[in-house]
C-alpha positions as CSV (number, residue, x, y, z in Angstrom):
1,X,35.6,-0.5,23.2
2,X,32.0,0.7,23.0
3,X,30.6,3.4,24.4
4,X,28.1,2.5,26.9
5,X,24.6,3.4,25.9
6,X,23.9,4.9,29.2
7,X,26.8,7.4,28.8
8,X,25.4,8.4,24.8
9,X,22.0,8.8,25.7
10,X,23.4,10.7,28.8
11,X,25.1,13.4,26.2
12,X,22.5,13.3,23.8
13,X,20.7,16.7,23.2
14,X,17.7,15.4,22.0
15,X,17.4,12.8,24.3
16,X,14.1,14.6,26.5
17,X,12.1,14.3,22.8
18,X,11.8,10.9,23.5
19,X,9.3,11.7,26.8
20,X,6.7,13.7,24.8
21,X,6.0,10.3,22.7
22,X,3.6,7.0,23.9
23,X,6.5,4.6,25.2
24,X,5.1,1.2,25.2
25,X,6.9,0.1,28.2
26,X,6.0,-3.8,27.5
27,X,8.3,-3.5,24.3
28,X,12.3,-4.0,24.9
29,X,12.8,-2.2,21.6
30,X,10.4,-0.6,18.7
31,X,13.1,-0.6,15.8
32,X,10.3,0.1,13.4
33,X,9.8,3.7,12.9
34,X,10.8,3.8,9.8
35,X,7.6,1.9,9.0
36,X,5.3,3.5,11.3
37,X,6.1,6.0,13.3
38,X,5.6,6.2,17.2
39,X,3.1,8.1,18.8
40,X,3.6,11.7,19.7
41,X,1.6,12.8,23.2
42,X,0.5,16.4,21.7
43,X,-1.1,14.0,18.5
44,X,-3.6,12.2,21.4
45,X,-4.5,15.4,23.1
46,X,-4.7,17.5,19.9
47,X,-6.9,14.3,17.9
48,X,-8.6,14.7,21.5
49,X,-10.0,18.2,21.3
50,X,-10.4,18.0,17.5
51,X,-13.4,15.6,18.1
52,X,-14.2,17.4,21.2
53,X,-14.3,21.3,20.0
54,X,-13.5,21.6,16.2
55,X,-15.6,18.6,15.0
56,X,-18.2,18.2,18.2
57,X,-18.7,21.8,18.7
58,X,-18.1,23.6,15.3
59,X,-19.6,20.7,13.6
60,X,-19.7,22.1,9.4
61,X,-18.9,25.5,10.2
62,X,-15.3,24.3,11.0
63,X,-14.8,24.3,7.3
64,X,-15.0,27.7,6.9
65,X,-12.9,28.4,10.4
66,X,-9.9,26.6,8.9
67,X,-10.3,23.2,7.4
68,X,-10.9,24.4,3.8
69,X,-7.1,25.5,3.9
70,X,-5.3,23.2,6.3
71,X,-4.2,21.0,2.9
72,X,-2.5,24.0,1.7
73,X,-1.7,25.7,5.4
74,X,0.0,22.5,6.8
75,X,1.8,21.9,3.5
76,X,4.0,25.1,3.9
77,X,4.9,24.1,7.4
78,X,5.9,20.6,6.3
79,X,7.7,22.0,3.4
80,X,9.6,25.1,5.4
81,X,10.3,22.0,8.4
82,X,11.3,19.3,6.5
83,X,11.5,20.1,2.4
84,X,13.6,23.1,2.2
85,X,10.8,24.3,0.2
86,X,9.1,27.9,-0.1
87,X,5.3,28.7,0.3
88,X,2.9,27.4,-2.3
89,X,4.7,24.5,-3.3
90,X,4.2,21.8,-0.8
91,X,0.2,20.1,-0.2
92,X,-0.7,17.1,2.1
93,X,-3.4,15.1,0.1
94,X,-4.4,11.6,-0.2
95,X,-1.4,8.4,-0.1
96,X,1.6,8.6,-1.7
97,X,0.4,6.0,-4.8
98,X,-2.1,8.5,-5.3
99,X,0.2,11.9,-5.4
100,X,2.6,9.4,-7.4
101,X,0.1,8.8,-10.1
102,X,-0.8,12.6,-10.5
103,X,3.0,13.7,-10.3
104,X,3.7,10.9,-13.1
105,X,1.4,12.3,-15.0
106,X,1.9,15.8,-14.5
107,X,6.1,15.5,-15.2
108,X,5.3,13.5,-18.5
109,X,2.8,16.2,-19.6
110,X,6.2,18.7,-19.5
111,X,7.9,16.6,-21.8
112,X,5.5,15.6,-24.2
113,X,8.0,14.9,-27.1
114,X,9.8,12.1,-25.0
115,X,8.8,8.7,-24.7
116,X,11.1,7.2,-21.5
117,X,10.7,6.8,-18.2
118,X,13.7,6.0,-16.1
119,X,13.3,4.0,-12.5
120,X,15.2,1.6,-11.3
121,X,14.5,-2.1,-10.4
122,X,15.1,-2.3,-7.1
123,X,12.6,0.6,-6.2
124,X,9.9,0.5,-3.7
125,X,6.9,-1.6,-5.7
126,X,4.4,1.1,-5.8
127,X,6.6,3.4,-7.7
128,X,8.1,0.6,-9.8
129,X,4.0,-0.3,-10.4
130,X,2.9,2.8,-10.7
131,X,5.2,4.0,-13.6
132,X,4.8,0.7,-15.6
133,X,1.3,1.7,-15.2
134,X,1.0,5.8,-16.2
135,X,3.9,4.5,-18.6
136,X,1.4,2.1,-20.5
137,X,-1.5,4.2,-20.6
138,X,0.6,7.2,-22.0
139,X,2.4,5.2,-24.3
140,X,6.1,5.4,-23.0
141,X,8.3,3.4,-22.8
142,X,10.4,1.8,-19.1
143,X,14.4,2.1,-18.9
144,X,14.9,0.1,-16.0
145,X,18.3,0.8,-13.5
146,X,19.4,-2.6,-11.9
147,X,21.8,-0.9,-9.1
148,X,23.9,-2.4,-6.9
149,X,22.0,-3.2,-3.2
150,X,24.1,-0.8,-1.0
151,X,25.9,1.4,-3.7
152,X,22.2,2.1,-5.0
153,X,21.5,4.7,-7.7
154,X,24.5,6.5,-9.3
155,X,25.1,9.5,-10.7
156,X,27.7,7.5,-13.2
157,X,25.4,4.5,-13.5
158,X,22.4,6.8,-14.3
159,X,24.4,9.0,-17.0
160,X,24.4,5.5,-18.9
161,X,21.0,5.8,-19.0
162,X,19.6,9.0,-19.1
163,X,19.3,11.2,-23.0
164,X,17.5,12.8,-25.3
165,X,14.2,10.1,-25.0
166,X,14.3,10.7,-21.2
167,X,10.9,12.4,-20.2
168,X,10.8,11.6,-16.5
169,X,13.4,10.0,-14.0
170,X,11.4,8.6,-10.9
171,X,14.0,7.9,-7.8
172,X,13.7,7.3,-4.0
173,X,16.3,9.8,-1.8
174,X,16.9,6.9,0.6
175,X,16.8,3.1,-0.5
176,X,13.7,1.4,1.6
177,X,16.1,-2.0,1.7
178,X,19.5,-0.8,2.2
179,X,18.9,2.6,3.7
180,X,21.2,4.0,1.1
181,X,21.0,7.9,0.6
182,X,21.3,9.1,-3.0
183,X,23.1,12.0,-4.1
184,X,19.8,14.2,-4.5
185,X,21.7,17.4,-5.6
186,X,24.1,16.1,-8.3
187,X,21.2,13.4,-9.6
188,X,18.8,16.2,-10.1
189,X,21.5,18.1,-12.1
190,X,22.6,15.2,-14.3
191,X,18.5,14.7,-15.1
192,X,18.7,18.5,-16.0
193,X,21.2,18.5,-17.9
194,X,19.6,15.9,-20.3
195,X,16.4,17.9,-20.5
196,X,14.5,15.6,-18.2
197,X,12.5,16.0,-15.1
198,X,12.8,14.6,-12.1
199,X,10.5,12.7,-9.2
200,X,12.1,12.1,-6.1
201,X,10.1,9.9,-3.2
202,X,11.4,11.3,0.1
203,X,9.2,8.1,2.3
204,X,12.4,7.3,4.0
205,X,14.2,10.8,4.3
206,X,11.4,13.3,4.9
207,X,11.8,14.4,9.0
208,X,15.4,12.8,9.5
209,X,17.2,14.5,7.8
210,X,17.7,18.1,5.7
211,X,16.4,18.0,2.5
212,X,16.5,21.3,0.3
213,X,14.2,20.6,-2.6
214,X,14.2,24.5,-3.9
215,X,17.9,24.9,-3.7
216,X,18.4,21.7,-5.4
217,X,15.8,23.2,-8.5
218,X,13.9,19.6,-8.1
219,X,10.8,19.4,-10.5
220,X,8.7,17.2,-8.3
221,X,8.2,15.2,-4.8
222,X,6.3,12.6,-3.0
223,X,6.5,11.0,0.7
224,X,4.4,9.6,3.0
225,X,3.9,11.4,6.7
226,X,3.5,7.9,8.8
227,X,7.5,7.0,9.2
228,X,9.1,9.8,10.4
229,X,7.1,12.5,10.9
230,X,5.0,10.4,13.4
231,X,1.1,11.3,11.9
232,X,-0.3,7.5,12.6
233,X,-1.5,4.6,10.1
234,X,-2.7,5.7,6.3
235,X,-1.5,9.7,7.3
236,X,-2.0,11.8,4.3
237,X,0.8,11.9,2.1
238,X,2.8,15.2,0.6
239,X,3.4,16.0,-2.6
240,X,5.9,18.7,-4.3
241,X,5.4,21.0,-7.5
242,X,8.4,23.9,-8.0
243,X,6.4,26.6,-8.6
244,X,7.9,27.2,-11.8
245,X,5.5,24.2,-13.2
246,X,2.4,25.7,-11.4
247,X,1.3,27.2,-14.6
248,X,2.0,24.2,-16.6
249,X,1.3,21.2,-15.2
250,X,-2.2,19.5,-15.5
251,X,-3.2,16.3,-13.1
252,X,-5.5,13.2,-13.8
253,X,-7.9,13.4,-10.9
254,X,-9.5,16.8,-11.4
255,X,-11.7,16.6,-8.5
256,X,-13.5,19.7,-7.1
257,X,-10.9,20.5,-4.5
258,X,-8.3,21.6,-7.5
259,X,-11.1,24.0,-8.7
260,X,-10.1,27.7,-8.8
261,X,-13.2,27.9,-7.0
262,X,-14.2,25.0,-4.9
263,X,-17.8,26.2,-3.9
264,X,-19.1,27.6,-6.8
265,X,-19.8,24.3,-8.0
266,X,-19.5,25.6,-11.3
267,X,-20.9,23.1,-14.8
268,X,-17.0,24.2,-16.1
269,X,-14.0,23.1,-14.8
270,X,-11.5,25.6,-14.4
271,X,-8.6,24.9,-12.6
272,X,-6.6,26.5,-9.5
273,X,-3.5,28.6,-10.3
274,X,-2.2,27.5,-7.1
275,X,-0.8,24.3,-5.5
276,X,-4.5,23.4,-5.0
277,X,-4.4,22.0,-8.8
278,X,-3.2,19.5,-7.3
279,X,-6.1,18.6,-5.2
280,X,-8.7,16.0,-5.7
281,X,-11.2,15.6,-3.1
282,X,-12.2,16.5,0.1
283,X,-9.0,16.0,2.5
284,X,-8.8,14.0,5.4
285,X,-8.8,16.6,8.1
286,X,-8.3,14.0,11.5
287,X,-5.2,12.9,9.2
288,X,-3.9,17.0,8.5
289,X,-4.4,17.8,12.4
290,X,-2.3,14.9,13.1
291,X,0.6,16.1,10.1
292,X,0.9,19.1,11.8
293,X,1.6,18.1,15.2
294,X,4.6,15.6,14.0
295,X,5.8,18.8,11.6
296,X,5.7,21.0,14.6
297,X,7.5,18.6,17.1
298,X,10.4,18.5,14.1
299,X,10.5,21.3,13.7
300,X,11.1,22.2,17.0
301,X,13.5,20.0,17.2
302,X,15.2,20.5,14.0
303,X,16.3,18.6,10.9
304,X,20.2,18.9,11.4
305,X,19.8,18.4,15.2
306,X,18.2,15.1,14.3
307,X,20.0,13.9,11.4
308,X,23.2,14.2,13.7
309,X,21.5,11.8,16.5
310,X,20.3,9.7,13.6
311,X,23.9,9.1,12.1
312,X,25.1,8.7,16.2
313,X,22.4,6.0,16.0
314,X,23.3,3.7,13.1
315,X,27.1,4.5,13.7
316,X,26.5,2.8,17.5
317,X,23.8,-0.2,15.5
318,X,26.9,-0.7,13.0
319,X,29.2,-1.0,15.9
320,X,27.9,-3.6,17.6
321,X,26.5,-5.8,14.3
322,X,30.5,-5.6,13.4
323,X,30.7,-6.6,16.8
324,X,28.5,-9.7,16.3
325,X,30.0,-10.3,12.9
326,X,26.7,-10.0,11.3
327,X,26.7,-9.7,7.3
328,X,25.8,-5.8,6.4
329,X,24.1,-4.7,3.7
330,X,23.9,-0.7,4.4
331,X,26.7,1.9,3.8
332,X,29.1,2.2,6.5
333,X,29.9,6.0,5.5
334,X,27.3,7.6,7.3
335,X,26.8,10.3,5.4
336,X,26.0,7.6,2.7
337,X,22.8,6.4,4.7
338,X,19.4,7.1,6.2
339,X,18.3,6.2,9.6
340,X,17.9,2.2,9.0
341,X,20.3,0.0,9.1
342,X,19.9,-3.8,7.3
343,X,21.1,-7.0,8.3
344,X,21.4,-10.0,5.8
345,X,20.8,-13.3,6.7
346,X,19.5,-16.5,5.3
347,X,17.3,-17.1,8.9
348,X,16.0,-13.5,8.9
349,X,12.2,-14.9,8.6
350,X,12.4,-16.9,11.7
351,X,14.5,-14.6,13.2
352,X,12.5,-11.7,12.9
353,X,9.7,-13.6,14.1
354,X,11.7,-14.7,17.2
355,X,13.0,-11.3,18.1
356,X,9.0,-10.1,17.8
357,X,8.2,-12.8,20.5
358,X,10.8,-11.2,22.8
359,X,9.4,-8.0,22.6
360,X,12.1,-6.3,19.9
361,X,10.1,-5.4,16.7
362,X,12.0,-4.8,13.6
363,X,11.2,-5.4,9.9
364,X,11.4,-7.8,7.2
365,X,12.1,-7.6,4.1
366,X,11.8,-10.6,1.4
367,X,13.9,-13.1,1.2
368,X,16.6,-12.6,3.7
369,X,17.3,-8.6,5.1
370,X,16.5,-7.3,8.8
371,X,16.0,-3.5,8.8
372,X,16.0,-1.8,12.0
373,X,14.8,1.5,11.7
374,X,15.8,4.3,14.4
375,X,14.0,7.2,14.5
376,X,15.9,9.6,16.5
377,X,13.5,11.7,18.3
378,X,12.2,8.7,19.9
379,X,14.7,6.3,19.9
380,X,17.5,5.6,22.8
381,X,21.1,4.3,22.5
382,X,20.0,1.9,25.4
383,X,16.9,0.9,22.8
384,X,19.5,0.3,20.4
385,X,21.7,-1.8,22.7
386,X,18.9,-4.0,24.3
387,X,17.2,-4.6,20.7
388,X,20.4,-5.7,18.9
389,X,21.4,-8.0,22.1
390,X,18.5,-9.4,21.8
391,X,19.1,-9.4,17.7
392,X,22.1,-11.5,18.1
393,X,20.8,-13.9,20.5
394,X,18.0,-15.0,18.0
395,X,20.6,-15.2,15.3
396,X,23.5,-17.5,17.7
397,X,19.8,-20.1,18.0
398,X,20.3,-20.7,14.5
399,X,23.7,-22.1,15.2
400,X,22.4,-24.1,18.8
C-alpha cells in the first residue's frame, strides 16, 4: 500500500527548504524544475539590494569592491558545493553552448594527433550540434553512440567505440529524456585508459546530487545553473578545467576578461595562468549574485541530504505511475537515475497540454515522453501525489 504523502513529507528532513522558495499557490504542482528552477526567497531580496546598494549606490566602483572576481569567487563555492572540485578550477561565465564550444576546443587542442570525437546520438541537441560543429572546423571526425533510451551510455557499449583515434569523448552525467545516470567514475577511466579526454555536461545532475569531479581525475565540465541550483532564466553557466590542463589548454574566445591582466588593456594578448583563461567578456554580475544564493542554499542543505529526498521522490512518482500502469521509460534502480522521471505515451502532447490547464506543469519531450522533474528542496510528496493524480486523470480522457 502506499505511503501517504502527508506521512513522507511529515518525516522528511528537508521538508522546511521548501518555505524559503516563492510557492505559486495557484499551481497544483510545478513538476518542472528540472527545466527551470523555482524561485529561492533570499535570490529576490539579495537581486533586491544588488540594485538598491551594490549597483544604485556603488554604481562602477562596485567593480573594484567585488564584481571583478565574483566569476572566479562564486566558481569555487559552486565547485566545493556541488562539483567535488578544489579552488581554481570551477568559473561561472556565459551559457552552457558557449563554455561547450570553448571546452571542445580546448580538449581537442590536448590531443592534437587524434582526429575523433565521440558523442552519442541521443544527446541533448546543443552538444550533439555543437561537436558536429568544432568537429568540422577542426577537421575531426564524429563517432556517434546510438544507446539504448533507459540503459543510456555504457561503459561496455562505449569500449566498442572508444581507441587510439579518440581525441575527445563529450557525455551528459544524467540523460535529459530518460533521467538515466551514467557511470561518471568508471566512463572517465575507460576514456583514460584509451588516452582520450573527457567532457562531461552535469545540466541535469549539478545540485541534486554528489558529484566528485577531482576524485574522479575528469578533464573537463559544463552545466547550466537554471535547473537545480535555482539562479532564474538564462543564469550563467559553469564550466570545469582540472588544473592539471591550466597550463595547457588555450580557448577560442580570447576576450579581455581571460587576460593575465584585464585593465592594462595591453596591444598583446597574453593570457591568464589561472581559471580566468577561460573568460571571455565582461560577466553577468545580476546572474553571479543570483548563482551564489542557489549555491549557498545547497549548500546548506547538502548534496547527499538532497540526493536521498530526491531518490525518496521518484521512488514514491514510480510507485504510483506502476500504480496507474503507465509505460516507464526511466530506471527503476534508483541509484540508476536523476531526479526526473519519464512517462511514455502516444497522447503525451495533448496530455501535457491538458495537465497544464489544470494547473500541473510538467514537460514535453518530442514525440511521445512526459518528464516530471522533482527538485527536492522545493518539492513535496503531497506535490507529487496531487500532480500525478491529476497525470492519470488526463491520460484515462484518452480512453473516455
Amino acid at each position: 500500500m502506499t505511503t501517504p504523502p502527508d506521512v513522507l513529507d511529515g518525516a522528511d528532513p528537508l521538508a522546511a527548504f521548501r518555505e524559503r522558495f516563492v510557492i505559486d499557490e495557484d499551481l497544483v504542482a510545478y513538476l518542472d524544475g528540472n527545466s527551470l528552477g523555482r524561485v529561492p526567497q533570499a535570490t529576490v531580496d539579495r537581486l533586491a539590494a544588488f540594485v538598491r546598494e551594490e549597483w544604485g549606490s556603488r554604481l562602477i566602483r562596485g567593480w573594484e569592491d567585488s564584481w571583478v572576481d565574483l566569476p572566479v569567487t562564486v566558481g569555487d563555492e559552486l565547485g566545493e558545493a556541488l562539483l567535488g572540485a578544489a579552488a581554481g578550477q570551477t568559473v561561472i561565465a556565459d551559457s552552457t553552448s558557449v563554455n561547450l564550444y570553448k571546452l571542445l576546443h580546448a580538449a581537442i587542442g590536448l590531443r592534437p594527433e587524434r582526429d575523433e570525437i565521440v558523442i552519442d546520438a541521443t544527446n541533448f541537441p546543443t552538444d550533439r550540434y555543437l561537436v558536429e560543429s568544432v568537429a568540422a572546423a577542426r577537421g575531426l571526425t564524429v563517432r556517434w553512440l546510438r544507446p539504448d533510451l533507459v540503459d543510456n551510455v555504457t561503459v561496455d557499449e562505449l569500449a566498442d567505440v572508444v581507441g587510439e583515434r579518440t581525441a575527445v569523448v563529450v557525455l551528459s552525467h544524467v540523460d535529459y529524456r530518460s533521467g538515466t545516470l551514467v557511470d561518471l567514475s568508471a566512463v572517465t577511466r575507460l576514456v583514460h585508459d584509451h588516452g582520450a579526454v573527457i567532457v562531461w555536461d552535469l545540466c541535469h545532475s549539478a545540485g541534486v546530487l554528489p558529484i566528485a569531479l577531482d576524485a574522479a581525475e575528469v578533464d573537463f565540465a559544463v552545466g547550466c545553473t537554471y535547473k537545480y541550483v535555482n539562479s532564474g532564466p538564462g543564469a550563467p553557466a559553469f564550466l570545469y578545467v582540472a588544473e592539471r590542463h591550466l597550463t595547457a589548454v588555450t580557448q577560442p574566445i580570447a576576450g579581455w576578461w581571460s587576460a593575465s591582466d584585464l585593465f592594462a588593456m595591453s596591444e598583446t594578448y597574453e593570457v591568464a595562468p589561472t581559471i580566468r583563461r577561460m573568460l571571455s567578456g565582461t560577466p553577468l554580475v545580476t546572474g553571479i549574485v543570483a548563482v551564489q544564493e542557489g549555491v549557498r542554499l545547497i549548500a546548506e542543505a547538502g548534496t547527499d541530504a538532497i540526493r536521498a529526498k530526491s531518490e525518496a521522490l521518484t521512488a514514491y512518482a514510480v510507485e504510483l505511475l506502476d500504480d496507474a500502469g503507465l509505460e516507464l521509460v526511466t530506471p527503476r534502480d534508483s541509484a540508476l537515475r536523476g531526479s526526473h522521471v519519464t512517462v511514455r505515451h502516444p497522447e503525451a502532447r495533448r496530455i501535457t497540454d491538458e495537465m497544464i490547464g489544470r494547473g500541473v506543469v510538467p514537460d514535453f519531450r518530442e514525440p511521445d515522453l512526459i518528464r516530471l522533474g522533482l527538485s527536492p528542496l522545493s518539492t513535496s510528496f503531497a506535490e507529487v501525489e496531487a500532480g500525478i493524480r491529476i497525470l492519470v486523470d488526463c491520460v484515462g480522457s484518452t480512453r473516455r
